[in-house]
Structure formats: C-alpha cells, structure tokens
C-alpha atoms as one frame of an Amber mdcrd trajectory, in Angstrom:
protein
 -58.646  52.461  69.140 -57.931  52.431  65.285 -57.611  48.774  65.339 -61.296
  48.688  64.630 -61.435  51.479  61.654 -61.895  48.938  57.956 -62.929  52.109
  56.188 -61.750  55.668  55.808 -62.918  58.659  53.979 -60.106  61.022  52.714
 -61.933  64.089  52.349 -61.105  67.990  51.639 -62.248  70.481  49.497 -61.820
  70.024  45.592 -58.427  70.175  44.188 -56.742  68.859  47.122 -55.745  65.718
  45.890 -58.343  63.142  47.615 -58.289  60.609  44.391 -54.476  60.733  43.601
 -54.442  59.895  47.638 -56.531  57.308  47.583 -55.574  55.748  44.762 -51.759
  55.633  45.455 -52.739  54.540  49.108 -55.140  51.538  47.821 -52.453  50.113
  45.910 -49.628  50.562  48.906 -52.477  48.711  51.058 -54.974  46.660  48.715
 -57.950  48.147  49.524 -60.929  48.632  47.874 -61.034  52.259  46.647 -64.747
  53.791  45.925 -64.466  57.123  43.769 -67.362  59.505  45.520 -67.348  61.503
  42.538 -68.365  58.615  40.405 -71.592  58.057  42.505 -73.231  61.918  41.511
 -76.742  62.177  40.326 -76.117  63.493  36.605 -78.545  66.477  38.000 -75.423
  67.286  40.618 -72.933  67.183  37.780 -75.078  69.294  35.340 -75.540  72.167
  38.106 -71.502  71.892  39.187 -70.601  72.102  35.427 -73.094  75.459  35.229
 -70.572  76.736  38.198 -73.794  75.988  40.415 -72.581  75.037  43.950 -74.061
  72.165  45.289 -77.103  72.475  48.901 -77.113  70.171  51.194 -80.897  68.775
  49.391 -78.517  68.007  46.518 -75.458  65.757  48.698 -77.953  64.144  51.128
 -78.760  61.255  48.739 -75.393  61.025  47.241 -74.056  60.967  50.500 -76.204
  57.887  52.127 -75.351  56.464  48.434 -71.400  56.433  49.325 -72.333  54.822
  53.063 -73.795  51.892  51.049 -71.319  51.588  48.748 -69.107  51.468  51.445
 -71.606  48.830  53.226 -70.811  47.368  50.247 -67.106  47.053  49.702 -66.349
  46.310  53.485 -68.855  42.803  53.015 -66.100  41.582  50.381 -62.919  43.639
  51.496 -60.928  44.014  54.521 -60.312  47.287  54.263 -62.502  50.286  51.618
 -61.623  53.973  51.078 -63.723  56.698  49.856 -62.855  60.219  48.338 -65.373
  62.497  49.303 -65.743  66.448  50.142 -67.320  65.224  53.215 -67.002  69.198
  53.894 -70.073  69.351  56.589 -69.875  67.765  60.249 -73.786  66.503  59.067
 -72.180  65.099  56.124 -69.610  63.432  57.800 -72.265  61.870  60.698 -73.777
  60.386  57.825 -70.882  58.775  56.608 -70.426  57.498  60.291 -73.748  56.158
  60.777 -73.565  54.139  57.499 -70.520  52.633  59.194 -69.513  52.515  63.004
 -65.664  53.279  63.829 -65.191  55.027  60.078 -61.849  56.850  59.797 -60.925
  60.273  58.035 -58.207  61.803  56.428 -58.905  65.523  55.822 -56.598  67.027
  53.078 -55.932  70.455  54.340 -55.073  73.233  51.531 -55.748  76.770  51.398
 -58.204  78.589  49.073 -55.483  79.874  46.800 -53.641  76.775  46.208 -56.784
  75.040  45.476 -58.361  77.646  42.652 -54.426  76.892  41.158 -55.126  72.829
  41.191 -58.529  72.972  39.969 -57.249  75.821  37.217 -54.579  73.545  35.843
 -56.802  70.452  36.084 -58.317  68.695  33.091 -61.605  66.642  32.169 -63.485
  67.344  35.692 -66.916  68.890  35.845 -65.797  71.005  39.244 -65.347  74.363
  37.838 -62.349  76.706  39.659 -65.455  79.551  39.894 -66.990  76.909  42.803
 -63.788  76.550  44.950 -64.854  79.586  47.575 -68.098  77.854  48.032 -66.660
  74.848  48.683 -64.522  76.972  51.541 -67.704  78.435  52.415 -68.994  75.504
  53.315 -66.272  73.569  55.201 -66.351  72.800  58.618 -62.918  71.495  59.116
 -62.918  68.243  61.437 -61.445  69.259  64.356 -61.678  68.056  67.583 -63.708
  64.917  65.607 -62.874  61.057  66.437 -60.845  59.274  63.893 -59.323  62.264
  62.114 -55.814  62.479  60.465 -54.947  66.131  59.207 -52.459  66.277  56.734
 -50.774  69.096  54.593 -52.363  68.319  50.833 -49.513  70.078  49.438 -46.489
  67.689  50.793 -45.432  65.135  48.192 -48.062  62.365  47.498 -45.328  59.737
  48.877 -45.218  61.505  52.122 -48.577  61.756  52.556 -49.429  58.641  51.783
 -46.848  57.159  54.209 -48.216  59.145  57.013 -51.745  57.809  56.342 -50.882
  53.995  56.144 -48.935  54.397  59.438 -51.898  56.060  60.945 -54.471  53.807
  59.217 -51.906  50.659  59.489 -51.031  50.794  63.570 -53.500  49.742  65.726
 -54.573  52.185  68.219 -51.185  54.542  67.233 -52.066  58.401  65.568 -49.773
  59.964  63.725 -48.585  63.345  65.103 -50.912  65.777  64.514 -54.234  63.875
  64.211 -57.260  63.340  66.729 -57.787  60.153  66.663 -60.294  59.086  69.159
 -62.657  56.069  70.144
C-alpha cells in the first residue's frame, strides 16, 4: 500500500524537469524538498562541467549521501522529496535501502526533447554534450514497486496533480503507474 510511502524520489534523466516538480509539489503538499544536485562532491561537478559523464564509483557516495539526507528530513518531517537521476536499478536499491517503502516518480522524456531543455537552460553545470550518456545509462523503472510514470512534457500543473493524487491516496495508483507493496 502507498499509505506507508513518507518519501519519494522524482527521478529522470537531466532536463526533465525533476526540481521544477518537486518544488511546485512541496509547496502544494508541505514537504520537505532535498535538492540531489546540491549534495555533489565538487570533484562530480568539475568532471560534469568538463562534459565528463559521471561512473557509478563517482554516484555511489553521493547516492548513500541523499539516503541520509533523506534519513534526515523524514526524523523532522512527515513527508521529504528528493530530485535525483536515480537512472540505475542499483542506484535506486540504494535509495530503497536507506529508506523502506520509498516512492518514485520517474519523469519520462525522450532524448531529443531533453538535449532542447538542457540547451535552453541556464546556470547548471550539466552540459547538453552529456544527455546521451545519461540515456545510456537509464534503466527505466518498470515493473519496480512504488513507481509513478509520468509524461515530463505535460504542463507542470498536471503533473503535479497526478503525483499528489498518487502520493496523497492511500493505497490508490494513478493510471499508468506500478505501484506495488
């Protein structure tokens, strides 16, 4: 049942819109919103701003970094959100171990439409040149417990309704998803 999911991650590749989601859904909700992006070694952002795609040696530590800072949020809130690639199964087991009965929302876009957002985006280290190895190294979650897939290019106010209903009814998935227990 969802009933039991405090935390979700809303993950895709880059450019598809994970922080304006999160952030428009933590203030339609009130929860505590925890910017993955923000939590980089300054040796990830160096080699991602040199158009240097990141292994999995360089997101292992970030990643059981974002499972404590979600640890973290979810001692003082009732509810946290995280914005992370999370593009790996591994990646997201890691996430899951750090916390039991964690939800995600996986923003789906195509490779095109994301080498246009990231183009036409300003003041972020993620480079448009690393967008097909970000594709390269997606395993999309399907068939995964606690999943919600949503189109990243329908309006942010339509996404972000389908999420809270998901996230919001107990033990109810929106059309679409694979939620699971």
């Amino acid at each position: 049942m969802l009933h039991d999911m405090r935390a979700i991650v809303v993950m895709g590749v880059t450019g598809c819109g994970k922080t304006s989601v999160a952030t428009a859904l933590g203030e339609r909700l009130g929860a505590c919103l925890i910017e993955g992006d923000a939590f980089h070694p300054a040796s990830n952002v160096e080699k991602m701003r040199a158009g240097t795609p990141l292994d999995d040696r360089d997101r292992q530590g970030w990643l059981e970094q974002l499972g404590r800072e979600l640890i973290h949020a979810l001692a003082s809130h009732d509810r946290a959100m995280l914005t992370c690639s999370a593009l790996k199964r591994r990646y997201r087991d890691t996430l899951r171990n750090a916390v039991p009965n964690l939800g995600f929302v996986f923003l789906k876009l195509s490779p095109e439409d994301a080498i246009q957002r990231v183009s036409h985006r300003r003041g972020h280290f993620m480079p448009a040149s690393l967008v097909d190895s970000q594709f390269r190294d997606l395993e999309p979650p399907v068939g995964e417990p606690r999943v919600l897939t949503v189109n990243a290019l329908d309006s942010l106010p339509v996404i972000v309704e389908r999420v809270a209903s998901w996230w919001h009814a107990p033990g109810v998935a929106a059309p679409g998803s694979t939620a699971g227990s």
